[in-house]
C-alpha positions, 0 to 999 in steps of 0.5 A: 523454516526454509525459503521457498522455491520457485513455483512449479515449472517457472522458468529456470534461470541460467548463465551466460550474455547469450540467454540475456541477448536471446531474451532482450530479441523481443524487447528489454527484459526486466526483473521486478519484486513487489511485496504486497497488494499495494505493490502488485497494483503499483507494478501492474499499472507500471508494466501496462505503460512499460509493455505499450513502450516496449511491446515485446519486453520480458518481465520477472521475479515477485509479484501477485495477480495485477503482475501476472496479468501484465505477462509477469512471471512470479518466481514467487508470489508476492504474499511471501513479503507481505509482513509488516512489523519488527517482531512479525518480520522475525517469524519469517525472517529465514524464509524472506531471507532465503527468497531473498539470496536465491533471487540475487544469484539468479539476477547476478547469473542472468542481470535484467536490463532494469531491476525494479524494486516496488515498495518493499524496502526492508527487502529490496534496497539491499538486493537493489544495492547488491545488483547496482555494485555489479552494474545493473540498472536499479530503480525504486518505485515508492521512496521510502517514507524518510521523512516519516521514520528511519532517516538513517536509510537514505544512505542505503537508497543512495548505495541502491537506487540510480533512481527513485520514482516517487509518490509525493511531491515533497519527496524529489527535493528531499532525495535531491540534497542527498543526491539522489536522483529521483522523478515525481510521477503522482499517486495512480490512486488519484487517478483510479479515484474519480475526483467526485464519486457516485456515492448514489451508485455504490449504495445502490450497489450495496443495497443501501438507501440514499437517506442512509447514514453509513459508517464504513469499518475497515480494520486492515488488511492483514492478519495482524491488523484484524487480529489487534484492530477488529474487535476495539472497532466492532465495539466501538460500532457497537457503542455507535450503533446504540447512540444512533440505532438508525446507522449502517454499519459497512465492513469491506473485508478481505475474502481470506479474512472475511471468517476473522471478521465475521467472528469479531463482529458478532463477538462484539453483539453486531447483527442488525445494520452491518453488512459485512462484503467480500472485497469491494472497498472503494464501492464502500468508501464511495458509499460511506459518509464517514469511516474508521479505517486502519492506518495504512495506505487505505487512509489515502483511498479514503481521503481520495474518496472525500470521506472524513475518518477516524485512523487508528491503529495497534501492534505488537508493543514492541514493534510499536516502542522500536518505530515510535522512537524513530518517528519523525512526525507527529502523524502516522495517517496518511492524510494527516501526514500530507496535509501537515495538520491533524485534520483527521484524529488518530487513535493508537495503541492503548488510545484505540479502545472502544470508547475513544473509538465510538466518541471520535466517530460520533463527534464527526457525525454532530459537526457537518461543518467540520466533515465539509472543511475536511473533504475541500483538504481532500480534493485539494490532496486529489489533484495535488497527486493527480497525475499520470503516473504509468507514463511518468515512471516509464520515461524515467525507467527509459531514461535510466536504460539509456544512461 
């Protein structure tokens, strides 16, 4: 496969410190590349803040629609690196690649005042460390997850990042003994996520009673993840279901897998009581009491909304045996990863079957006690990551342009 180019009439790069002083007139112009949903929120939120900073400034490079609302221009969209997995990654690996060296000489021929690299470590660290050896700017917004897996990238983020914006708070001083320098700024999902959701409202929203018991079912994001997770979950919804007839079942579900979704929910014998919408996950998660949700950064929008949960996940057997044996923790959920403790269960591979599913969820429902000690963790985890993120990480990016 060849890589792609850029879309139809984006802006051209060329040589020469006369274009880059042209450009920097109205303001500082910076590259970015963010590599999925996730990602194109984070940048989005960074370029709001950094525009109110620097009104003029020009922006460029990889990025989805919350970007190009901000004034970015994607040179190509940010679905091009939404692949997650070893095996996965090897399907496109010539296309991301490809993207990847094209982006690097236009960089090198035109350097922006700052590259920031959002999230997307596999792809960014090494055109971050490219671009530093020539002398321009690097920040990384997210550290990668070193104490999770693969502490051997900390060398790497070293070689590539003058500066690390991160996330969690345990992350500065980890970076610090590797001196790396590094700026917590908070999670900005704690600050979109009210610390006390009007779970009334959203299930008036989705037509849903005040007395209801909702179970929300959100198998991922991505092809993959609903291809292994969507039908062990409408499954165990199934068995769910049976053993409490009165319960409504919530699905969340991407508009451009809605059709995938659907499929497996009436393979799986789900009509009545399920409800399955077309985005809309945090008016979902408000809604819900309890959810089964893929692994994935959706954990921590649950555990922001207060909900208890069932985390599970399932991948290409290889994918899974060459990232098990670079685990670091005994966790892979979010919140359990935060907390320190299995606070909430986790079922993977051959554990997320249908019938460990329906019985983790179940045990949930009989234990009101344990649903409560849950979301008091969860609010303490909330204002723990509440802080004002956009700001944060444009005084680093300043600091950094000024050093």
């Amino acid at each position: 496969m060849s890589a792609a180019g850029p879309p139809q009439g984006a802006r051209a790069p060329s040589g020469g410190s006369a274009v880059h002083a042209a450009a920097s007139v109205g303001g500082p112009h910076f590259s970015m590349v963010a590599g999925e949903a996730s990602g194109d929120l984070l940048a989005g939120l960074l370029l709001q803040a950094m525009r109110s900073r620097w009104p003029g400034l020009t922006a460029d490079g990889i990025g989805g629609p919350r970007m190009a609302g901000q004034g970015f221009q994607a040179w190509w969209p940010h679905e091009k690196l939404a692949v997650r997995g070893y095996v996965e990654v090897l399907r496109h690996y010539r296309e991301i690649v490809g993207i990847r060296g094209q982006l690097k000489q236009r960089l090198l021929r035109r350097p922006p005042r700052a590259f920031i690299g959002v999230d997307a470590p596999d792809f960014n660290l090494d055109l971050e460390a490219a671009l530093k050896a020539r002398g321009t700017r690097t920040v990384h917004f997210v550290c990668p997850s070193i104490w999770a897996w693969r502490a051997d990238r900390i060398d790497k983020i070293r070689r590539a990042a003058d500066h690390v914006l991160c996330i969690f708070p345990f992350e500065p001083e980890l970076l610090a003994r590797h001196g790396i320098a590094s700026t917590y700024v908070g999670h900005p999902l704690a600050n979109v996520i009210p610390m006390a959701a009007d779970k009334p409202a959203a299930r008036a929203a989705l037509g849903l009673r005040g007395d209801d018991e909702v179970l929300a079912i959100l198998p991922g994001s991505r092809a993959s993840e609903v291809k292994y997770l969507a039908k062990p979950f409408f499954e165990a919804a199934a068995r769910v279901q049976r053993a409490r007839p009165a319960i409504k079942l919530v699905v969340p579900a991407i508009p451009a897998l809605q059709a995938a979704v659907q499929d497996a929910a009436r393979a799986a014998g789900l009509h009545g009581g399920l409800k399955i919408v077309s985005g809309q996950s945090h008016t979902v998660l408000a809604a819900c009491d309890l959810t089964l949700i893929a692994s994935g950064t959706a954990t921590l929008e649950a555990a922001l909304f207060k909900r208890p949960m069932v985390i599970a996940y399932n991948m290409n057997w290889l994918t899974y045996r060459i990232m098990r044996a670079k685990q670091l923790q005994p966790w892979i959920g979010l919140p359990n990863i935060l907390c320190g403790e299995f606070v909430v269960p986790e079922l993977v591979q051959e554990r997320a079957n249908p019938e460990s599913l329906a019985t983790a969820v179940l045990e949930w429902f009989e234990a009101p006690a344990r649903m409560a000690a849950v979301q008091e963790k969860f609010s303490a985890l909330h204002a723990q990551l509440q802080r004002d993120t956009p700001t944060l990480a444009t005084h680093a990016v300043e600091k950094v342009i000024q050093t």
